[in-house]
TITIKOL-441794 format. One line per 10 residues: number of its first residue (from 1); their letters; for each residue x, y, z of N, C-alpha, C. Coordinates in nm, 4 decimals, padded with zeros to 6 digits. Example, Ala and Ser with C-alpha at 12.3 -4.5 7.8 and 13.67 -1.06 7.14 Angstrom:
1> AS> 01.3190 -00.5690 00.7800 01.2300 -00.4500 00.7800 01.3200 -00.3300 00.7800 | 01.2850 -00.2250 00.7080 01.3670 -00.1060 00.7140 01.2900 00.0030 00.7870
***
This chain:
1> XXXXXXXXXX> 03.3801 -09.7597 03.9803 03.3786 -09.8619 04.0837 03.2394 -09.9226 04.0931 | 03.2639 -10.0809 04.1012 03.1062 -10.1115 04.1250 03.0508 -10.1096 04.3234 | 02.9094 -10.1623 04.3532 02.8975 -10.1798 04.4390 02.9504 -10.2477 04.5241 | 03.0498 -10.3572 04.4740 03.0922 -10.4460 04.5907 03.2061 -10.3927 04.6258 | 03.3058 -10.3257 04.5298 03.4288 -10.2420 04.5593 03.4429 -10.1461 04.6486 | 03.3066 -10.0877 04.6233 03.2554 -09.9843 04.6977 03.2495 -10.0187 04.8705 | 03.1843 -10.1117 04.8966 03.1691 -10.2172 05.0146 03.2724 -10.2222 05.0820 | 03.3269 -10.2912 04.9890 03.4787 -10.3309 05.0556 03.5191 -10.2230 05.1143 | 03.5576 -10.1423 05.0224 03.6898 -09.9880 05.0738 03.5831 -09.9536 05.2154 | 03.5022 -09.9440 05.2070 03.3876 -09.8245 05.3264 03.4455 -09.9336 05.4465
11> XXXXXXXXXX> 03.3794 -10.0514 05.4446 03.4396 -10.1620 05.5304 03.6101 -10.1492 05.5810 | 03.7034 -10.1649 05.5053 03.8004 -10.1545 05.5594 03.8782 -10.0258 05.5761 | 03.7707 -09.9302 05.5409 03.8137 -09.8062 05.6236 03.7417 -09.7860 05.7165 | 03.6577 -09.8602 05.7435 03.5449 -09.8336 05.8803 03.6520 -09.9355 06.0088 | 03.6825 -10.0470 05.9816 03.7649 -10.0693 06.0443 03.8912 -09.9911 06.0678 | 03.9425 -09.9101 05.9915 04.0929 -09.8536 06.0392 04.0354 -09.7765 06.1010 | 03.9562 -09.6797 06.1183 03.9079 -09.5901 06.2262 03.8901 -09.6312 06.3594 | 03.8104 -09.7272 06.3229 03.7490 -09.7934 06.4327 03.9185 -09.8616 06.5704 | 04.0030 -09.9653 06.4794 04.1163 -09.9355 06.5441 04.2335 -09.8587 06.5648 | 04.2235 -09.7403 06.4754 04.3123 -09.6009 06.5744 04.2349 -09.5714 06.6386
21> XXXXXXXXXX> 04.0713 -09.5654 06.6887 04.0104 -09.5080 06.7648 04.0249 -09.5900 06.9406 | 04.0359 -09.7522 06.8930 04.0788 -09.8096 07.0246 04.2521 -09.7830 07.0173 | 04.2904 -09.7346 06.9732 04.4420 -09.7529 07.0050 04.4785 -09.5828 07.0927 | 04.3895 -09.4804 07.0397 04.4224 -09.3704 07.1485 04.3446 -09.3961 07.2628 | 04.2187 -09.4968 07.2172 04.1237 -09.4788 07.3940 04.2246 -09.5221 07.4663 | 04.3190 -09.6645 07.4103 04.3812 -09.7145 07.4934 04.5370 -09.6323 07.5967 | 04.5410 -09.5508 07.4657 04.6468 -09.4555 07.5784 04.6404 -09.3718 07.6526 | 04.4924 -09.2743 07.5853 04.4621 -09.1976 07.6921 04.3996 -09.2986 07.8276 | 04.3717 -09.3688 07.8284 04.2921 -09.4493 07.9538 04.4518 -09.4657 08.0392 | 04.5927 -09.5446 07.9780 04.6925 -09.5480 08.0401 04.7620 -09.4386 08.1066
31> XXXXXXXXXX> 04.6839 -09.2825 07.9812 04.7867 -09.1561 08.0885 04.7166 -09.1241 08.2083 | 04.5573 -09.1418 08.2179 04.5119 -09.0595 08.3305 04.5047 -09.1458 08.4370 | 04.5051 -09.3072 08.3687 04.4675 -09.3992 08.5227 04.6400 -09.3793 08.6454 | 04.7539 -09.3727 08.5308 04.8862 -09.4086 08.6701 04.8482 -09.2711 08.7592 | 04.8291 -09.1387 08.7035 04.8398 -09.0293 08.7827 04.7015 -09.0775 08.9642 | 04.6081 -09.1407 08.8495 04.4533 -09.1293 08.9646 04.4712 -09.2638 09.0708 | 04.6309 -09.3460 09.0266 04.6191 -09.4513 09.1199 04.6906 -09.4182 09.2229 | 04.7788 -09.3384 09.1577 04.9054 -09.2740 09.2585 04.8492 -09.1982 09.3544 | 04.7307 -09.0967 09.3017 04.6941 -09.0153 09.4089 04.5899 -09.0906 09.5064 | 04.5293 -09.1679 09.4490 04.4441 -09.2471 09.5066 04.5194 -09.2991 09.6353
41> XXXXXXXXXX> 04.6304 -09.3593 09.6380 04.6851 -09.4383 09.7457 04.7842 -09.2605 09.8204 | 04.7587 -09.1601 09.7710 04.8186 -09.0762 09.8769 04.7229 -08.9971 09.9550 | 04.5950 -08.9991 09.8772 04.4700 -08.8705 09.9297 04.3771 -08.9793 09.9922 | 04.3304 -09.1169 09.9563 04.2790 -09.1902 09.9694 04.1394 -09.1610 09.9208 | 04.0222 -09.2248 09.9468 03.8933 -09.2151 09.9137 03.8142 -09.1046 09.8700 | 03.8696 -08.9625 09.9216 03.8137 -08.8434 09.8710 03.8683 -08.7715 09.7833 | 03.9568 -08.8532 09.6869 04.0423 -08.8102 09.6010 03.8957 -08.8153 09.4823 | 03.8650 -08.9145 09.4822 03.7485 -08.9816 09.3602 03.6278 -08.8902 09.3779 | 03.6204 -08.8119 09.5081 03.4736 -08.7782 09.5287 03.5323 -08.6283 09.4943 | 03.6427 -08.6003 09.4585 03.6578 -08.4398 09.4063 03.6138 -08.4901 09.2386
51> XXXXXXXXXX> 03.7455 -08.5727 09.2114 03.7503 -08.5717 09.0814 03.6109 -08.5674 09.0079 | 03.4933 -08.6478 09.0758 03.3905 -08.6823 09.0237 03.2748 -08.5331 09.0411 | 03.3359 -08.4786 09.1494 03.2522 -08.3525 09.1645 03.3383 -08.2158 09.0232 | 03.4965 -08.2390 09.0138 03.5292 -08.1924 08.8912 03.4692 -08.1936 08.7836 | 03.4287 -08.3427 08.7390 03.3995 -08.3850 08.6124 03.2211 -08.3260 08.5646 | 03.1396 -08.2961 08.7243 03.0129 -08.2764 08.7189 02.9679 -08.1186 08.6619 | 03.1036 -08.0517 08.7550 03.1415 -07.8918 08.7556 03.1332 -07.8544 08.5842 | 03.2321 -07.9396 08.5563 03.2810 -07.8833 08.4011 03.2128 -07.9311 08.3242 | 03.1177 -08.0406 08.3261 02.9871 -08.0660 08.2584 02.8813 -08.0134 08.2367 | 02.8402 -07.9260 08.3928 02.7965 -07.7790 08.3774 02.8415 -07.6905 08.3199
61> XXXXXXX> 02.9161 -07.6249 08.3520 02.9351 -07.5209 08.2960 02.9978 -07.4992 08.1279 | 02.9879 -07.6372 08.0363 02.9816 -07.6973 07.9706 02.8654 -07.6133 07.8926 | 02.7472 -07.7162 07.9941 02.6346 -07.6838 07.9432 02.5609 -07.5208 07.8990 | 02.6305 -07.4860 08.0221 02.5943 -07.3396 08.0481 02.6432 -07.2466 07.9517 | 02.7839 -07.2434 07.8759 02.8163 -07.2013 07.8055 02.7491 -07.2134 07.6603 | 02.6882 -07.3474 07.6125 02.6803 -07.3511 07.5121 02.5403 -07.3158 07.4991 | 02.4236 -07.2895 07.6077 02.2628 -07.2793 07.5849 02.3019 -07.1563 07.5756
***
């Protein structure tokens, strides 16, 4: 293969990654937002201030595990 062949393929496999990679962001973003809107309109405003204290928790101890 020469260099430009070479180009090419890297290129249009850099793109197919690149869009299966937006095509799961895009579903996972669709599974977690219906659950966080639903609860949102039943817990109201301190629904977001757990989740966000969740997300901080397990980021720690994240961390903690792996040092």
């Amino acid at each position: 293969m020469d260099t430009d062949n070479i180009e090419r393929y890297l290129n249009s496999f850099g793109k197919q990654v690149v869009n299966r990679a937006k095509g799961n962001l895009q579903k996972a973003k669709a599974f977690f937002q219906k659950p966080l809107g639903l609860g949102l309109k039943q817990f109201g405003k301190d629904l977001l201030g757990n989740v966000k204290q969740d997300i901080i928790d397990t980021i720690n101890e994240t961390q903690t595990t792996v040092n």
